[in-house]
N, C-alpha and C positions, 0 to 999 in steps of 0.2 A: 504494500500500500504506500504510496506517495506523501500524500501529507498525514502519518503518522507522528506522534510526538514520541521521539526517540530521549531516551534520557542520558544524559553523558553528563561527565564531569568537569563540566569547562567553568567558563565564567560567566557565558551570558547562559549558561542553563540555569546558574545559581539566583541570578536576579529576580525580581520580584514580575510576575506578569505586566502588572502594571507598568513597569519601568522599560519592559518593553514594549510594550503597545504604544505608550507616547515615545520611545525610538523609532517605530514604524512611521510614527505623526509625524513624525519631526522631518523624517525623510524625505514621505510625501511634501510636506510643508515646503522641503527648501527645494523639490524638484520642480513645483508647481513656480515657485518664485524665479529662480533661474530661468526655466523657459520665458519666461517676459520679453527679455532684450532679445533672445533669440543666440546665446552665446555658447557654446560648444564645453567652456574650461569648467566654466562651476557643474555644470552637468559631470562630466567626466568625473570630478572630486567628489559629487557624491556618490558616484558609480564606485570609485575608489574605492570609498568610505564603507560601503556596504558588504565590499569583496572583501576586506581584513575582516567584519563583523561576522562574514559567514566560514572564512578560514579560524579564524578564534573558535568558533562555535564548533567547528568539528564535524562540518554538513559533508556526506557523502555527495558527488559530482552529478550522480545519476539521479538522486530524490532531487534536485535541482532542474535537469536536464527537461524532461517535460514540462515545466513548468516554460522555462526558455523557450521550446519550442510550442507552444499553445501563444505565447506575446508575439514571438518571431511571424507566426502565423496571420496574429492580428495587423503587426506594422505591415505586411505584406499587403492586407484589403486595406488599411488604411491610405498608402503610398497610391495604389489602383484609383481608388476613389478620390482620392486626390489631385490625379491626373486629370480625371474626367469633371470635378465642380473647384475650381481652381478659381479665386476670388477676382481675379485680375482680369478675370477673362479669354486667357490666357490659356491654355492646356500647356505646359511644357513636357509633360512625359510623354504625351500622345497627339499625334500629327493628325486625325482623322478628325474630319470638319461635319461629317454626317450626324457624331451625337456629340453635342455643344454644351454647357453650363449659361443658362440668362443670367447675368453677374448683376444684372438691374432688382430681378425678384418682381415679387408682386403686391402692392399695398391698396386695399382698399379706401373707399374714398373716406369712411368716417375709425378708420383701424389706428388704434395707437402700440400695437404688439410689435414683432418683428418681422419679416415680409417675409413671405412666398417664396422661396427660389424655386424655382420651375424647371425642368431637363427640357429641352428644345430637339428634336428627331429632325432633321430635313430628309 
């Protein structure tokens, strides 16, 4: 089984749940903060950060492995889907003009939400 809790003797098995549940926050927290500007280093340093947490811990490669590959999976439709409703208008991944992104969207005449993006077929 995969996400089994395995007990070993390390130092983050010894912590308090609590203490790591808000390290998980905090991760999340500074992943979500970095992507902001859009910069590559603070990303990386947290990726860093998480790889000594999971070598300290004493994770076998494989109870990891699936996991990687279930995200790997997702950036993959993401990247796809990206290509094809790309904000700028713009497709850079994909050359074909037949299925488009309207980058206009659609807002009705009395709508104060967010607009309609629409897929366009020629």
């Amino acid at each position: 089984m995969t996400f089994k809790y395995v007990e070993k003797d390390t130092i983050i098995h010894k912590l308090h749940p609590m203490t790591k549940a808000l390290l998980l926050l905090a991760a999340l927290m500074l992943a979500l903060i970095f992507t902001y500007d859009y910069s590559i280093v603070p990303l990386l340093i947290v990726l860093a950060f998480e790889l000594i947490i999971w070598r300290v811990a004493g994770i076998e490669f494989w109870r990891v492995a699936i996991v990687i590959k279930v995200l790997l999976g997702i950036f993959l439709f993401f990247i796809i889907v990206q290509g094809f409703l790309y904000r700028g208008g713009v497709t850079p991944l994909f050359g074909d003009r037949s299925l488009q992104a309207l980058g206009e969207g659609y807002r009705g005449v009395h709508t104060r939400g967010p607009s309609i993006r629409s897929l366009h077929i020629r």
